[in-house]
LOGU-719184 format. One line per 2 residues: for each residue x, y, z of N, C-alpha, C. Coordinates in pm, whole numbers. Layout:
% residues N
X/Y/Z/X/Y/Z/X/Y/Z; ... $
//
This chain:
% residues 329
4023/1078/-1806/3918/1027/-1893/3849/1145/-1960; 3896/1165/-2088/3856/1308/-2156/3661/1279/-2220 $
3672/1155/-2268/3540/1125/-2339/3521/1205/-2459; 3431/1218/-2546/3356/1305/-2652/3271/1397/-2645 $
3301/1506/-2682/3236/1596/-2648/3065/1565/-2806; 2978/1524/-2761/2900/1582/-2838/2721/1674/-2857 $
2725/1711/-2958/2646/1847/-2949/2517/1817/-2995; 2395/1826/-2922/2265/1791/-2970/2145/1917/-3003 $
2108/1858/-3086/2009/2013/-3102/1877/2019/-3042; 1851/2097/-3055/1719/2074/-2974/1587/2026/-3012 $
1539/1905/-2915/1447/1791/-2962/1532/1666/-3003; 1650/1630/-3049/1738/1557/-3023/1735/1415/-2998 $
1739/1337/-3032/1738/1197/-2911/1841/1158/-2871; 1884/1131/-2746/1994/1091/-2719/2009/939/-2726 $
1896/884/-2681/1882/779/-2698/1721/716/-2630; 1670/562/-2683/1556/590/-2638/1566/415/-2550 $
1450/429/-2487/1413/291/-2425/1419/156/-2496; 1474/85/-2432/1519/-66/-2470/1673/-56/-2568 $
1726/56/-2598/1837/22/-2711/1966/-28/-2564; 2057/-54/-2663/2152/-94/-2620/2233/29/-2545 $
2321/20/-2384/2362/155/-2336/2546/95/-2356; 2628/150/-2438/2718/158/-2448/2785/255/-2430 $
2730/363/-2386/2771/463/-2290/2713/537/-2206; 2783/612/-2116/2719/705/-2040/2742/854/-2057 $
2652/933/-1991/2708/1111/-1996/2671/1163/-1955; 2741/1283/-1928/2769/1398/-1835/2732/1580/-1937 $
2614/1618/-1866/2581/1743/-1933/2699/1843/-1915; 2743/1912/-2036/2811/2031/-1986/2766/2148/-2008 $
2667/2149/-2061/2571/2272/-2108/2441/2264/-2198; 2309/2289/-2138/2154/2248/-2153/2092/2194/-2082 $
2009/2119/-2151/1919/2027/-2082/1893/1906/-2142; 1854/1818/-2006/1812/1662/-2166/1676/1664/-2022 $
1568/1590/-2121/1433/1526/-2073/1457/1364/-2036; 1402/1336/-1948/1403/1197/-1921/1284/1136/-1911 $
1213/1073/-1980/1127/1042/-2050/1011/903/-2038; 899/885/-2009/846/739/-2068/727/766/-2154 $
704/709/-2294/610/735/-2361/464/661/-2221; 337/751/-2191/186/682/-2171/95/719/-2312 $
71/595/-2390/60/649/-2548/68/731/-2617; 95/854/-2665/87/926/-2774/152/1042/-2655 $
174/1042/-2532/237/1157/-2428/304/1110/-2359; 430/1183/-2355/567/1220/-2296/511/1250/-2142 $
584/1117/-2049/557/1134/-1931/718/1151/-1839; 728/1305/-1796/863/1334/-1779/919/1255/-1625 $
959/1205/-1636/1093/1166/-1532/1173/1212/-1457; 1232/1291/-1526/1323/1404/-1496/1354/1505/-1563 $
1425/1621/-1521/1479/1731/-1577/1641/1746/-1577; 1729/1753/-1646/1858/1723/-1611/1897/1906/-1704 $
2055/1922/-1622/2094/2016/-1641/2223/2001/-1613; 2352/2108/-1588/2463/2110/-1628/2521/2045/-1501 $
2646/1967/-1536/2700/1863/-1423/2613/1705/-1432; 2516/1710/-1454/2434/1575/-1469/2477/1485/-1514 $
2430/1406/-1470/2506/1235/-1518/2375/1158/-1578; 2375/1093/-1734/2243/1023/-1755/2310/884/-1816 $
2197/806/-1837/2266/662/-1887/2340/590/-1816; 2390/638/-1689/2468/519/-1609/2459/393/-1565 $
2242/412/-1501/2180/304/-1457/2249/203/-1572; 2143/184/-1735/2198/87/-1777/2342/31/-1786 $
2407/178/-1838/2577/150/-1837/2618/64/-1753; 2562/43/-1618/2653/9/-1528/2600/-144/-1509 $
2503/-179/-1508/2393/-320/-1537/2439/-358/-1675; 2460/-295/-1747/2461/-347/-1881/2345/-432/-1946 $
2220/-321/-1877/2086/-395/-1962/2040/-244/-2045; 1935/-295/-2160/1865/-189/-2196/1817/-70/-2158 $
1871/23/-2198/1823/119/-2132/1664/125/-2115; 1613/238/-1963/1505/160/-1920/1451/324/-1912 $
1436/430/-2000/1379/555/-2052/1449/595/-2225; 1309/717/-2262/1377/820/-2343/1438/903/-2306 $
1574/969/-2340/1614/1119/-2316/1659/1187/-2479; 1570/1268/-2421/1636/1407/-2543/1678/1517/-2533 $
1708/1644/-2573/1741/1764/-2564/1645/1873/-2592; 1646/1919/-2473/1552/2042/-2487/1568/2179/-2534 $
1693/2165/-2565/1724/2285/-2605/1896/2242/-2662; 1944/2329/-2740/2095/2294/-2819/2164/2224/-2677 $
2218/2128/-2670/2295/2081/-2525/2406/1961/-2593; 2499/2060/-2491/2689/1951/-2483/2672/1892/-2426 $
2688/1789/-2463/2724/1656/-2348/2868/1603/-2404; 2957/1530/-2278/3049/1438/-2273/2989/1307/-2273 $
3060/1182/-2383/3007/1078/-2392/3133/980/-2367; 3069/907/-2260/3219/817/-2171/3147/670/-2216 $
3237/627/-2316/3243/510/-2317/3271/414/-2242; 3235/243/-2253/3254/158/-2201/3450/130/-2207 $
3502/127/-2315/3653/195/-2312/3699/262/-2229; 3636/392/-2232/3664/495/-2120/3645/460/-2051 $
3580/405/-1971/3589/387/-1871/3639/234/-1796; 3649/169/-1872/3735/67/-1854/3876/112/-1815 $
3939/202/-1830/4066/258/-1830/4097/285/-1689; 3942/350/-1640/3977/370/-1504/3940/297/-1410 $
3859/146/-1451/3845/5/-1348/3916/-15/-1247; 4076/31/-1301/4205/-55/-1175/4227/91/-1075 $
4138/188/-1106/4139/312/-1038/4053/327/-892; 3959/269/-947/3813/197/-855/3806/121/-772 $
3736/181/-622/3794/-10/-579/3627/-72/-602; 3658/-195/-608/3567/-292/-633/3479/-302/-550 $
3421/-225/-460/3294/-209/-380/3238/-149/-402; 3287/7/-467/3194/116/-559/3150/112/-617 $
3237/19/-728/3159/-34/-926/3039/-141/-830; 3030/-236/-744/2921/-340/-724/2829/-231/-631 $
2845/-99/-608/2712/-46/-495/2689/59/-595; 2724/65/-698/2646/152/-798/2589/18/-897 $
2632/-75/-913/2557/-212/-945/2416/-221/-895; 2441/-208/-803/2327/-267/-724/2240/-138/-748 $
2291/16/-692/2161/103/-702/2107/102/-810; 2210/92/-919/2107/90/-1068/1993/-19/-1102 $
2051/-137/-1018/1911/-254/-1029/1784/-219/-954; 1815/-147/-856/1670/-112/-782/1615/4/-829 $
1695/94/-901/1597/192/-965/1536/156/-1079; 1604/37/-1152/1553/-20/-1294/1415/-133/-1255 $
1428/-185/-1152/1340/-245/-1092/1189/-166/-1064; 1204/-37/-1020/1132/10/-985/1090/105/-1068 $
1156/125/-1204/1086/227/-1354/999/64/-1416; 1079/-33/-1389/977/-120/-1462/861/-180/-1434 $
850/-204/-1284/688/-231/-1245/611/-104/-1269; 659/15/-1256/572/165/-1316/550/94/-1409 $
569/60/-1523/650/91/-1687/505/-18/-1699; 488/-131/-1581/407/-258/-1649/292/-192/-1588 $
236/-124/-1482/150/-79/-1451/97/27/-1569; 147/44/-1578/81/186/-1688/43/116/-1828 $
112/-22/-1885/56/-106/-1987/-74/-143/-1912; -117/-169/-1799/-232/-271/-1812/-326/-192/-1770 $
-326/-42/-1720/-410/27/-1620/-446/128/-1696; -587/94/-1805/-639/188/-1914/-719/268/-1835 $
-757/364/-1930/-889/471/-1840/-891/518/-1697; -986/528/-1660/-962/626/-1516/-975/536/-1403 $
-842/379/-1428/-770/320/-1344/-853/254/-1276; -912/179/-1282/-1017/71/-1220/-1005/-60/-1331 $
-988/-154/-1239/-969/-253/-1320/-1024/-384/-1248; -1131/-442/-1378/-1233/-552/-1369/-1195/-633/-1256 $
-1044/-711/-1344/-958/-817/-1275/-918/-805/-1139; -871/-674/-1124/-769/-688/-970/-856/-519/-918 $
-886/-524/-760/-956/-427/-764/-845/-345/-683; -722/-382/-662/-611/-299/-555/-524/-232/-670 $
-597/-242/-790/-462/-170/-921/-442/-37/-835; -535/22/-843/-504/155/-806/-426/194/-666 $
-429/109/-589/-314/147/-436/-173/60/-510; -197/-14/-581/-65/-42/-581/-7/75/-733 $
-74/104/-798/-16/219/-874/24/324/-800; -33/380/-710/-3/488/-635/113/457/-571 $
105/316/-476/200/291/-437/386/310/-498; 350/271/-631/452/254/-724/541/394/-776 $
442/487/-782/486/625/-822/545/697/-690; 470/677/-595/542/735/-425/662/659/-438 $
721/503/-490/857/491/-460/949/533/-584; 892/555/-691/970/583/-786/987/752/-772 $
879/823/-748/919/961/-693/988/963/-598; 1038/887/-513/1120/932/-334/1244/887/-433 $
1250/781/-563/1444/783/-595/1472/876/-650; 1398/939/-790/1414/1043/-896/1400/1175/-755 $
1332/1213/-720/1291/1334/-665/1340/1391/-503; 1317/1228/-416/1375/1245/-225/1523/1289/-191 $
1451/1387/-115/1532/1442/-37/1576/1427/94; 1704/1484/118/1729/1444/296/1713/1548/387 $
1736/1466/519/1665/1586/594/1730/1523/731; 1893/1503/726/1939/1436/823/1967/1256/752 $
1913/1162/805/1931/1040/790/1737/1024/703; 1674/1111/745/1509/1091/687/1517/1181/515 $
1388/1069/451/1376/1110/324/1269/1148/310; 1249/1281/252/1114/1314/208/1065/1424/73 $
953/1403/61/924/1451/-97/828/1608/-69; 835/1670/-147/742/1766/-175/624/1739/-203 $
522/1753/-72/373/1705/-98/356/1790/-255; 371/1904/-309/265/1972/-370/382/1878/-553 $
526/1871/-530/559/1861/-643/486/1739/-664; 486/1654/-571/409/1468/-584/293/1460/-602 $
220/1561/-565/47/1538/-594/75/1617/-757; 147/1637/-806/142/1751/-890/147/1621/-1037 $
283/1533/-1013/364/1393/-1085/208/1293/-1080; 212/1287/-988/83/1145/-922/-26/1245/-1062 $
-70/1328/-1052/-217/1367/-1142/-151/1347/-1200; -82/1374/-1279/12/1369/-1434/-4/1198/-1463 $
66/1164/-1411/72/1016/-1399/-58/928/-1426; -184/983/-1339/-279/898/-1345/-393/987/-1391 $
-429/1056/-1396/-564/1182/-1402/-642/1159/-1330; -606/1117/-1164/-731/1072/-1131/-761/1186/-1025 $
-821/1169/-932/-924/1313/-867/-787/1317/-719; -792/1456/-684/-687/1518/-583/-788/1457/-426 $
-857/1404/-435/-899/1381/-367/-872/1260/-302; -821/1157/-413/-797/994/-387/-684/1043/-300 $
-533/1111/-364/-414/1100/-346/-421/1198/-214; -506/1297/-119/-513/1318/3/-617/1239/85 $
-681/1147/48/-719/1011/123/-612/909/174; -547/911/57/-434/764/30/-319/830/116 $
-273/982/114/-154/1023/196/-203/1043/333; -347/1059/368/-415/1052/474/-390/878/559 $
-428/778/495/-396/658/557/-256/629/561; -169/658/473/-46/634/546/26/703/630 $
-51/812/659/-2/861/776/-87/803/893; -192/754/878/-251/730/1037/-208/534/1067 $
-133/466/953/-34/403/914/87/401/1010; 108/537/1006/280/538/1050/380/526/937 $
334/546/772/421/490/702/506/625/647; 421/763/680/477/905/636/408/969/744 $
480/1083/778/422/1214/830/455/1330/761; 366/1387/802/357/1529/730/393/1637/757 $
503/1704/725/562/1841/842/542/1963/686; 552/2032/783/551/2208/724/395/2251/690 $
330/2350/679/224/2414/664/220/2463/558; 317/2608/539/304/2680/423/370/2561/334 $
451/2492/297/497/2380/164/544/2277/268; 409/2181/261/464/2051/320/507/1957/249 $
512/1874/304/628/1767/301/583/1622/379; 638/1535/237/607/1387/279/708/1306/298 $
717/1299/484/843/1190/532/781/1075/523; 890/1014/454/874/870/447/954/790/546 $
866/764/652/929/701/797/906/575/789; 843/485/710/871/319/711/872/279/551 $
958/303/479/964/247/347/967/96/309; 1067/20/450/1043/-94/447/898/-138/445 $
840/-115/578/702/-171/571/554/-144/458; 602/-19/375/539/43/292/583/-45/182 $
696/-105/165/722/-191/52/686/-301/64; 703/-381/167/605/-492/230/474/-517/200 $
382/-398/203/256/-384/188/224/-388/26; 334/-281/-46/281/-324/-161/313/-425/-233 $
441/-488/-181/469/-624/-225/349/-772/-209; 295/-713/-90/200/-829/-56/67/-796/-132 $
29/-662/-161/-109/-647/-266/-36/-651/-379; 67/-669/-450/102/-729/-552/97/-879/-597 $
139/-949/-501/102/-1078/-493/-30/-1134/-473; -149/-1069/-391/-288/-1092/-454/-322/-1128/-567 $
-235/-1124/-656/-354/-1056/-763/-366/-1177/-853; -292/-1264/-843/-390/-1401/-904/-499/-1444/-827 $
-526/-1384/-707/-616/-1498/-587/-724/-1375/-604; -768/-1246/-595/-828/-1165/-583/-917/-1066/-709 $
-1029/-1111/-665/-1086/-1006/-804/-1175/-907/-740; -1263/-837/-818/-1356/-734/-761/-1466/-851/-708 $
-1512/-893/-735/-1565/-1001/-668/-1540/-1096/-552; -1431/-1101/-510/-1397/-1254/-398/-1369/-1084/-332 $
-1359/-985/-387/-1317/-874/-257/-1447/-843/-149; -1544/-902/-193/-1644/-868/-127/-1669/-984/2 $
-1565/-1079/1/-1562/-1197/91/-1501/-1113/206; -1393/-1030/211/-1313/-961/285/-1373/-918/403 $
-1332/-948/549/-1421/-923/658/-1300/-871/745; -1331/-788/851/-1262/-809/927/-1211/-894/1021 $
-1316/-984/1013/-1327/-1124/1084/-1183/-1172/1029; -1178/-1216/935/-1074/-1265/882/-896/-1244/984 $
-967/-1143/1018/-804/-1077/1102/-833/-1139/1197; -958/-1132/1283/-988/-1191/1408/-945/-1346/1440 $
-964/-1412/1334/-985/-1541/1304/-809/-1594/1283; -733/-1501/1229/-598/-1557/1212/-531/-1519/1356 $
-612/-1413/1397/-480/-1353/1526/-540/-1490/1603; -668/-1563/1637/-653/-1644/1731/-612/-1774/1641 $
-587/-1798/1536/-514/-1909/1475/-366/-1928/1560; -360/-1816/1518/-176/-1724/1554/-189/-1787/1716 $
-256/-1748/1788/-243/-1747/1964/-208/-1909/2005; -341/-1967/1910/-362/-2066/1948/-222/-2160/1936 $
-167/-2144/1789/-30/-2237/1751/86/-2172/1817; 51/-2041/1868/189/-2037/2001/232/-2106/2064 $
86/-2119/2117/69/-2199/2273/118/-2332/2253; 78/-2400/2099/145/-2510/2067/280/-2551/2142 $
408/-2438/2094/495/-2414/2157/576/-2510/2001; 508/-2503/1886/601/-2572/1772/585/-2441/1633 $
686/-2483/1538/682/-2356/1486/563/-2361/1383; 496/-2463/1364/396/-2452/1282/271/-2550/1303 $
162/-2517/1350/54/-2617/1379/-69/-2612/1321; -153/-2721/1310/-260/-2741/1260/-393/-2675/1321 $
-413/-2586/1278/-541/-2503/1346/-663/-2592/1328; -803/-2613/1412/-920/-2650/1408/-968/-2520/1380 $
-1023/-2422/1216/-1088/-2303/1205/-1230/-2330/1309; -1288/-2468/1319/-1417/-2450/1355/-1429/-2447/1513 $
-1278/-2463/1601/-1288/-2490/1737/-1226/-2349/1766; -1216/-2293/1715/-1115/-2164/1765/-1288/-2053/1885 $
-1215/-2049/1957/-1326/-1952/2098/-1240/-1912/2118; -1127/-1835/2098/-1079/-1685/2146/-1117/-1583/2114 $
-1213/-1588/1993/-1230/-1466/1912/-1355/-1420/1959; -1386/-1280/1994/-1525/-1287/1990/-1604/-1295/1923 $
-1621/-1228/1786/-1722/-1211/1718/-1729/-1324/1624; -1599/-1342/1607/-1558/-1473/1496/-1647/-1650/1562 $
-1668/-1669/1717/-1647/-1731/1823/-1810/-1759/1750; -1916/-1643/1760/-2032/-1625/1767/-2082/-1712/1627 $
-2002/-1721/1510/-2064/-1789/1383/-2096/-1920/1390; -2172/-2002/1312/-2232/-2104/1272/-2134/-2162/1194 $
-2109/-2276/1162/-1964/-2370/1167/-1958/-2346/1001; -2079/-2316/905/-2091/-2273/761/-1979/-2147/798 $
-2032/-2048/835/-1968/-1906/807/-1816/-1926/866; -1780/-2046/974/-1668/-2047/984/-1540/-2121/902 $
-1621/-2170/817/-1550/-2246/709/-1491/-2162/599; -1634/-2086/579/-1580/-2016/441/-1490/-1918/473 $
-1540/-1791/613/-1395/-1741/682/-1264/-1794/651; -1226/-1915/687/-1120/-1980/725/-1060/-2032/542 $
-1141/-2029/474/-1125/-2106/302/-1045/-1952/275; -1172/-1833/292/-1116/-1714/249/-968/-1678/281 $
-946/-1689/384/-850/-1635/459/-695/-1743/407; -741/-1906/406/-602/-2018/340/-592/-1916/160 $
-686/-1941/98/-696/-1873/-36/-630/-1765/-63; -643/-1641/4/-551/-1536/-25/-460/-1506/27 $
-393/-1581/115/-275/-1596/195/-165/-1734/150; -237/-1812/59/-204/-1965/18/-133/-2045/175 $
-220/-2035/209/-198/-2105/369/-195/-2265/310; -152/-2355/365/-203/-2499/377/-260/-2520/447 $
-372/-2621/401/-483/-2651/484/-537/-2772/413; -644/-2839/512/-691/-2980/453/-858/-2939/530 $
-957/-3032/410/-1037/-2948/433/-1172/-3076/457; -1247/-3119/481/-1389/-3243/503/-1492/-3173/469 $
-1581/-3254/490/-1714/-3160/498/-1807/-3113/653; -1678/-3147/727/-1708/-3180/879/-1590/-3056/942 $
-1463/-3044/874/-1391/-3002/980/-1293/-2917/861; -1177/-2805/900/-1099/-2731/822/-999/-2709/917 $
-878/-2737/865/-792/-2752/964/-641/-2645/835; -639/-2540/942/-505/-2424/904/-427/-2482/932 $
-246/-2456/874/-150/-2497/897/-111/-2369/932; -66/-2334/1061/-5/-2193/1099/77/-2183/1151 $
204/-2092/1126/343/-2095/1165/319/-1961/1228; 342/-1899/1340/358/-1815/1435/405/-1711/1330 $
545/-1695/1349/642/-1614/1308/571/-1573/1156; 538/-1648/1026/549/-1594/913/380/-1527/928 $
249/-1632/990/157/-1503/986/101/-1401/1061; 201/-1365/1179/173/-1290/1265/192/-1120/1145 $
321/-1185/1065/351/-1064/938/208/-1029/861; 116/-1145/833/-10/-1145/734/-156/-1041/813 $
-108/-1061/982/-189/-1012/1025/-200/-850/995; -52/-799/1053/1/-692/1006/-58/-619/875 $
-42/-695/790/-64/-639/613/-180/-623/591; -255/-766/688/-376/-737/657/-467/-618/711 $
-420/-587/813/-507/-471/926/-466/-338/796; -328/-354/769/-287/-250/672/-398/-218/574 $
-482/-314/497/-555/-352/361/-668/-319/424; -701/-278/541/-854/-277/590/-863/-145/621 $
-760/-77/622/-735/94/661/-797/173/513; -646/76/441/-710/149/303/-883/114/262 $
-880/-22/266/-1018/-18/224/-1126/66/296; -1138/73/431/-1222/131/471/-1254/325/423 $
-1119/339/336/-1152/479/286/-1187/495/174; -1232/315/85/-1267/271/-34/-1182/313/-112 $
-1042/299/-99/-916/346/-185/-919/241/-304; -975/149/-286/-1001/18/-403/-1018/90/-547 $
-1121/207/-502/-1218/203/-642/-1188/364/-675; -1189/419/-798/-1157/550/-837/-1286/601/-879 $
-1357/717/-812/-1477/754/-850/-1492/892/-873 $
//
């Protein structure tokens, strides 16, 4: 598969976001930028150099390409067509072409929730509507930096604290202070640790559960504003773990909680049947629990297994908050 050799000058476009990818390529000499416009500035992606491979993601999805790249300087590239490479399909076995399928969907997945975060998250990232923009932006750039940037280290992946705090300001302008708060709770988390002194380093030891978390403050965000955030108690946790105990004991996989009879809890135990209502409203509301409700009685529908997970996320959401990671000041 010889491909085309062609020659770009420098500043160049190779091609830009949303066009059509009918091919892919391979640097043989320079550089290309990898690119997302944040209005009127070039927010770099990557740096590519000789041997590099760009354009594949879409190539291989056959969706729009999902960056700019240009040339930073005079640069050869080989350009392998969809032809070309059709030629060598019956060469391939058919588990390779579908697991480079697939990686290209999760990295395209994950330039595009960046891509929508950065449309809606003006100024110095506080936002009226949803008050978790900012952990889940952060969130978003820690996974899009561990694909573009992580490294191995055995079977473990981890990033360069100083290159990531370096991307993260770039990214957001916000104070070095948030982003060693925020790498501070996920380590007392369990979700990264931190090794080396002179140039440390951020292992990312639960990506699953770190994706979990931001999957679930992603899904807030029709139910949650800066306002109903101030309903947020810890009670709330108290109040589901003995929901949770109580529909164990049931011994069925999903039962009807009494919010106003629950006495396992202590502090929760101690409220007036008002404060245990609205607890219990708060808690169906941002979880979309089912529930049926009187003016006498509030009754949870609780399945063991799915919110013993809510409890989890939630203790997660009370870490960050308690270091007021909500708000950018």
């Amino acid at each position: 598969m010889a491909g085309t050799v062609r020659i770009l000058k420098d500043g160049e476009i190779l091609f830009r976001l949303g066009e059509k990818a009918d091919s892919m390529y391979i640097v043989r000499k320079g550089a290309l930028k990898v690119y997302f416009l944040k209005g009127n500035e070039e927010v770099q992606l990557a740096l590519l150099s000789d041997g590099a491979i760009v354009g594949e993601m879409a190539f291989f999805d056959q969706k729009p390409r999902s960056a700019h790249v240009k040339a930073l300087a005079q640069t050869e590239v080989t350009e392998i067509s969809r032809s070309d490479f059709d030629k060598l399909l019956t060469q391939i076995p058919k588990w390779l072409v579908t697991m480079m399928q697939s990686l290209s969907g999760r990295l395209r997945t994950t330039n595009e929730k960046l891509a929508v975060l950065e449309k809606v998250q003006k100024g110095n990232g506080n936002s009226n509507d949803y008050p978790f923009s900012p952990m889940v932006r952060t969130l978003r750039i820690l996974q899009l930096l561990t694909l573009q940037l992580g490294q191995k280290e055995g079977t473990a992946i981890f990033l360069d604290y100083q290159t990531t705090l370096e991307w993260w300001l770039q990214l957001t302008g916000w104070s070095r202070d948030y982003f060693s708060r925020f790498i501070g709770v996920l380590q007392k988390q369990g979700m990264v640790q931190m090794r080396g002194e002179g140039a440390p380093r951020i292992f990312l030891t639960a990506r699953a559960r770190m994706q979990a978390f931001t999957d679930f403050i992603v899904e807030l965000q029709p139910r949650v504003t800066s306002e109903s955030l101030a309903e947020f108690s810890p009670l709330w946790i108290e109040m589901l773990e003995s929901a949770i105990a109580e529909a164990t004991e049931s011994g069925y996989e999903s039962y009807n909680v009494s919010a106003l009879k629950l006495s396992k809890s202590a502090d929760y135990s101690k409220l007036d049947s008002n404060q245990r209502m609205k607890i219990a409203e708060g808690v169906a509301h941002w979880l979309k629990l089912k529930h049926t409700k009187s003016n006498v009685e509030i009754l949870l529908k609780i399945s063991p297994k799915d919110n013993k997970n809510h409890v989890v996320l939630l203790k997660l959401l009370q870490a960050f908050l308690s270091e007021r990671l909500d708000r950018i000041e």
